[in-house]
C-alpha positions as CSV (number, residue, x, y, z in Angstrom):
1,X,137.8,77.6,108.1
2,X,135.2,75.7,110.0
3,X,132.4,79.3,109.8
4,X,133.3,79.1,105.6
5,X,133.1,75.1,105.1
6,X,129.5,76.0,107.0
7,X,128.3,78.8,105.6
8,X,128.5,76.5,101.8
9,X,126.9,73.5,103.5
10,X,124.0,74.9,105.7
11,X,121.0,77.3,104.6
12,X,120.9,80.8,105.7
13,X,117.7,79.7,108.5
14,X,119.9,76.9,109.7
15,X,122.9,79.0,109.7
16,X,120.7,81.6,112.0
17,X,119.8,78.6,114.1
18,X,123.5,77.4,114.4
19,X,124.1,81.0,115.6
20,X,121.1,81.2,118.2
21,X,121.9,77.6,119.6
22,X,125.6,79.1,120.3
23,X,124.5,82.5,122.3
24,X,122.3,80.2,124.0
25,X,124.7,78.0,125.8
26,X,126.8,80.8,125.9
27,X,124.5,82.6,128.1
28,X,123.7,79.4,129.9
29,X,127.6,79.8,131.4
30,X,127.0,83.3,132.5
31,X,125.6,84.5,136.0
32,X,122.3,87.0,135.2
33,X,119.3,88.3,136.7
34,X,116.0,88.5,134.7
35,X,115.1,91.6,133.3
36,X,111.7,93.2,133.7
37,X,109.9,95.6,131.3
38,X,110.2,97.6,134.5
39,X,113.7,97.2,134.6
40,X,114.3,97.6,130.8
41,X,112.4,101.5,131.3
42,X,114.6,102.3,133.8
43,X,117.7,101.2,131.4
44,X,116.7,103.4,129.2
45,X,116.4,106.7,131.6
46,X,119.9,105.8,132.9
47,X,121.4,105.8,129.3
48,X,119.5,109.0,128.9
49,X,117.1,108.3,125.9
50,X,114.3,111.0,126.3
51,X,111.6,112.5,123.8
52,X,112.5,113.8,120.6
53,X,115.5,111.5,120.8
54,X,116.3,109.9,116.8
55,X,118.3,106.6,117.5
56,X,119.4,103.5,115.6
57,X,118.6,100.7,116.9
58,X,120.2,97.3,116.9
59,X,119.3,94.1,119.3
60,X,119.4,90.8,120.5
61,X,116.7,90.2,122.5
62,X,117.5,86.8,124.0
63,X,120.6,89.1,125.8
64,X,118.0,91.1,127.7
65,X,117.6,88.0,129.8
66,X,113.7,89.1,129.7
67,X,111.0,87.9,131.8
68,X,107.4,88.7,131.3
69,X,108.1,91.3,128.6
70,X,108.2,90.7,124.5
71,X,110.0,92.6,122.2
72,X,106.8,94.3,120.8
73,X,106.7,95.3,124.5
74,X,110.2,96.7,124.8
75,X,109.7,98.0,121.2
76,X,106.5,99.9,122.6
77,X,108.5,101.2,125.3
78,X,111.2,102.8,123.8
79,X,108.2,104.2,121.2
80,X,107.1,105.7,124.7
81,X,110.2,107.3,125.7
82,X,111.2,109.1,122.8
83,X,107.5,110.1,121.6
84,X,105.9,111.5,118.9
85,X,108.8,113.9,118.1
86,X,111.2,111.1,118.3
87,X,112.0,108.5,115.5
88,X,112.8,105.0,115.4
89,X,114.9,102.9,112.7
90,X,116.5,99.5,113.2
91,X,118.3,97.6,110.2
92,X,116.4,95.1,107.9
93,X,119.5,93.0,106.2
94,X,119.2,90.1,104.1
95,X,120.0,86.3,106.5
96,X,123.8,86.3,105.4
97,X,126.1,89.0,105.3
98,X,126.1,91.0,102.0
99,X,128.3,89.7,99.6
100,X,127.1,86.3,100.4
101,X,123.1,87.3,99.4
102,X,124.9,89.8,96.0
103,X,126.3,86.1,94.9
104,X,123.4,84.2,95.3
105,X,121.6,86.3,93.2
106,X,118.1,86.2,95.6
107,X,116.2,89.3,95.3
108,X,115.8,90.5,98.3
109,X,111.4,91.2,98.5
110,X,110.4,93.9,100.8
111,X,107.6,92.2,101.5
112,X,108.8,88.9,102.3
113,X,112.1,88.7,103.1
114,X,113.0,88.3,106.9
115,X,115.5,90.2,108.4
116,X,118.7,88.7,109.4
117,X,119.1,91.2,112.8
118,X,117.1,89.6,115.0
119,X,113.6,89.4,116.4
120,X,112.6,93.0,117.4
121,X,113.8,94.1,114.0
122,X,111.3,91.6,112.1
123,X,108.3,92.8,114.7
124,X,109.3,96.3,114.6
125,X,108.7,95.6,110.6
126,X,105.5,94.9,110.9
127,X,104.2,97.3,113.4
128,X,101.9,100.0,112.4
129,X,103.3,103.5,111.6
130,X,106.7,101.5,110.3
131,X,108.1,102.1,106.8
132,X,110.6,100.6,105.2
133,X,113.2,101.7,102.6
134,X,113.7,99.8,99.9
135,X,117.6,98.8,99.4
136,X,118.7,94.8,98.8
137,X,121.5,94.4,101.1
138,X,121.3,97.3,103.9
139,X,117.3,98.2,104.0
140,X,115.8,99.8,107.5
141,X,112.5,100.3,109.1
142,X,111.5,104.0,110.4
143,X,108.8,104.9,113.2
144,X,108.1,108.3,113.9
145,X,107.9,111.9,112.6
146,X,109.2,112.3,109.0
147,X,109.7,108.6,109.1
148,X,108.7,108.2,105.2
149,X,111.4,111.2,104.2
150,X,114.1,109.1,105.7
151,X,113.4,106.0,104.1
152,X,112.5,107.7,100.5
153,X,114.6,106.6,97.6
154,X,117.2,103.8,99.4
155,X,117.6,102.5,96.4
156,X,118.7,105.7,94.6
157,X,122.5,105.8,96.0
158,X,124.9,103.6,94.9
159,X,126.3,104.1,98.2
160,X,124.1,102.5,101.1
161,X,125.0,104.6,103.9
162,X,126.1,108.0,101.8
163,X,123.9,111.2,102.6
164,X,121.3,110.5,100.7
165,X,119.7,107.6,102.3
166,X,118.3,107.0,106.1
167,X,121.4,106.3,107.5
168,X,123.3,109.9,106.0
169,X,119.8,111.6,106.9
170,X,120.1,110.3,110.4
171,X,123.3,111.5,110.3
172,X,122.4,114.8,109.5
173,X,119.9,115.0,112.3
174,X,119.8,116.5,115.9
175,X,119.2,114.2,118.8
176,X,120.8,111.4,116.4
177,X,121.8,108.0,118.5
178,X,122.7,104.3,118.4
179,X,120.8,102.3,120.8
180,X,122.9,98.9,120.8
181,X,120.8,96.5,123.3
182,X,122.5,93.5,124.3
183,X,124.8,93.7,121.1
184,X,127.7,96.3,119.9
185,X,126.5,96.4,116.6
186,X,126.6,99.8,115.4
187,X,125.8,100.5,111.6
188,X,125.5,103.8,111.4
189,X,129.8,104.2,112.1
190,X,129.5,102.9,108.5
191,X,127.8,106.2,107.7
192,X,130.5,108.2,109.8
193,X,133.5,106.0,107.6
194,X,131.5,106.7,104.2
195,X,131.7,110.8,105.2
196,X,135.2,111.0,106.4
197,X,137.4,108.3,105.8
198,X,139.5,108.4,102.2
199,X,138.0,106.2,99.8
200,X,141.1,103.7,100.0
201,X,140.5,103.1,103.5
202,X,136.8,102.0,103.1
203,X,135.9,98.1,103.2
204,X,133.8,98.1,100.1
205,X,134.7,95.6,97.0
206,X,136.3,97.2,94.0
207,X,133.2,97.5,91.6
208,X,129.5,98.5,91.1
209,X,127.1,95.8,91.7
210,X,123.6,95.1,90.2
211,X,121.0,94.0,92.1
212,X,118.1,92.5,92.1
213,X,114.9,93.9,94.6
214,X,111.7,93.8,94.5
215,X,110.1,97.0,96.2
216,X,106.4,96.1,98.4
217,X,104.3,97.8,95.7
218,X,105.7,94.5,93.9
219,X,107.8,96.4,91.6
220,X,110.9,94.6,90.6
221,X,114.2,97.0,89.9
222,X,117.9,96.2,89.8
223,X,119.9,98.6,92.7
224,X,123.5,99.5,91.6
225,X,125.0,99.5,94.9
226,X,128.6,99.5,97.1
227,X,128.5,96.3,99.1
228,X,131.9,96.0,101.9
229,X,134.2,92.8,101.1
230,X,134.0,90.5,103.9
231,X,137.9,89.8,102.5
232,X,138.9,93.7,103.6
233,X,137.2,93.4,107.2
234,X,137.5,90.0,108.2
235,X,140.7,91.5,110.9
236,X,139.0,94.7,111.7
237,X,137.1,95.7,114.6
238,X,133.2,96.5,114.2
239,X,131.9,99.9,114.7
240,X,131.0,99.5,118.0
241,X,134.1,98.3,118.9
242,X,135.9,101.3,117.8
243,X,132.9,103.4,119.7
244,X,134.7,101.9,122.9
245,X,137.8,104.1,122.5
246,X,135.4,106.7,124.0
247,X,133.8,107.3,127.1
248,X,131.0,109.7,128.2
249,X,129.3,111.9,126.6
250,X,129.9,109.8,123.5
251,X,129.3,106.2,124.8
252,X,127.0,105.7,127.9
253,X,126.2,101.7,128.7
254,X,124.8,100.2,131.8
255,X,124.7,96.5,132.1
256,X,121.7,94.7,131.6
257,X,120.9,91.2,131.4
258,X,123.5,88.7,129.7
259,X,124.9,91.9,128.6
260,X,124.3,95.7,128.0
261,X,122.5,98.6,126.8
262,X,125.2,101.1,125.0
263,X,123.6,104.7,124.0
264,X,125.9,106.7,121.5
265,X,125.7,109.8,120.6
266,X,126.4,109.9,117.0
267,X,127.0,113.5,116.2
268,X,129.6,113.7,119.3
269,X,131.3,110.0,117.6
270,X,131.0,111.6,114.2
271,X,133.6,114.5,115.7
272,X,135.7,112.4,117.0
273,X,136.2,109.7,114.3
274,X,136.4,112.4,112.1
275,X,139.5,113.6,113.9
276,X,140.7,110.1,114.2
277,X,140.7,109.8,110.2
278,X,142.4,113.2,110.0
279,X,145.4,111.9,112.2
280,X,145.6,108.7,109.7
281,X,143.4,106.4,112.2
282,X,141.0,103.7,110.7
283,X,138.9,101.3,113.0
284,X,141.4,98.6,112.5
285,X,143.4,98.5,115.9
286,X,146.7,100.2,115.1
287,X,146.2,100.8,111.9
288,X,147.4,104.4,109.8
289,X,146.8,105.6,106.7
């Protein structure tokens, strides 16, 4: 009750500062070393990113517990490690959660709009090489080879994670992972849900909404899109919750800072949810068909 009576009162930046102010003293209470960029490398080898990797990622930096490293210099580094043949793509959401941003009726501008999920995404944004597709409510950025093909035509599919957009193509790809750093945020299980979960088991609201976006050639269009009912999810379990019922070589983590580094394999989670669904299972704990 107290999250809703906030969320009407308090702007989206102030509700982002609320939520900062809280993981800080959270963190404050826990016992962790600093993190070097040294240190954040080594991470990475131990989860086993390598070249030609294609992973998702999603981050809260102020979890790394970092100390003489940025996030453009963790960004770099992971840019490093799964080179030229790899490819990079971390979420660029509006600063509330979807159905909140549909109602106000903003339109979410490519160009000017910051990213509600978190720091490295809004540097990664900006960083050369980095497109973005173009989608009001579940937009990403891409680095890497093909990057543009993945991000063409968001705003095409009325479904925001369905084949046709980065997510599905990601999907689709070899060497496809979730890099969760200091978070377990893990949007591309929406993808996996959207491919083999029956449509009444989804988390999306009833109908077809209309909006508004304005592209970065300054083009404004109205995108027909999906969005998930916070109503439907509230009791459920995130992705990367449900990612936990597995072990190795789906999930890998190591711990790291105020938290840890989880590296999925989504292909190998793709397989197993799928058989999940096919026994009646959704990502709600205990939940059947």
């Amino acid at each position: 009750m107290v999250k809703n009576i906030l969320k009407n009162i308090l702007s989206p930046s102030l509700i982002r500062e609320v939520k900062r102010n809280i993981r800080r003293a959270k963190n404050m209470l826990k016992k962790a070393d600093k993190t070097s960029l040294s240190d954040f490398k080594k991470a990475l080898a131990e989860l086993g990113v390598q070249q030609g990797d294609k992973v998702f990622v999603t981050s809260g930096f102020a979890n790394l517990n970092a100390k003489g490293y940025s996030p453009e210099d963790a960004i770099r580094a992971l840019m490093e490690t799964v080179g030229q043949e790899g490819l990079i793509m971390m979420p660029y959401y509006p600063p509330v959660n979807s159905m909140d941003w549909v109602k106000s009726g903003e339109v979410f501008d490519m160009r000017t709009t910051v990213s509600g999920m978190g720091v490295m995404t809004n540097v990664f944004s900006h960083m050369e090489g980095v497109v973005k597709s173009a989608h009001p409510t579940k937009a990403v950025c891409v680095w890497g080879k093909n990057a543009e093909q993945y991000a063409s035509l968001h705003y095409e599919s009325e479904d925001p994670y369905g084949d046709n957009t980065p997510y599905g193509r990601l999907l689709a790809t070899q060497q496809s992972k979730s890099l969760s750093l200091g978070v377990v945020n893990l949007p591309m299980f929406h993808a996996i849900e959207d491919k083999y979960q029956q449509k009444e088991t989804l988390y999306y609201a009833e109908r077809i909404f209309d909006v508004p976006l304005r592209k970065e050639n300054g083009e404004e269009i109205i995108c027909h899109t999906k969005v998930h009912d916070p109503a439907k999810s509230a009791h459920t379990m995130m992705g990367g919750e449900f990612a936990k019922r597995f072990s190795e070589p789906i999930r890998k983590f190591v711990r790291f800072g105020y938290d840890n580094l989880y590296l999925i394999d989504n292909t190998l989670l793709a397989e197993a949810a799928r058989k999940e669904f096919a026994l009646g299972h959704t990502r709600e704990k205990g939940r059947k068909i």
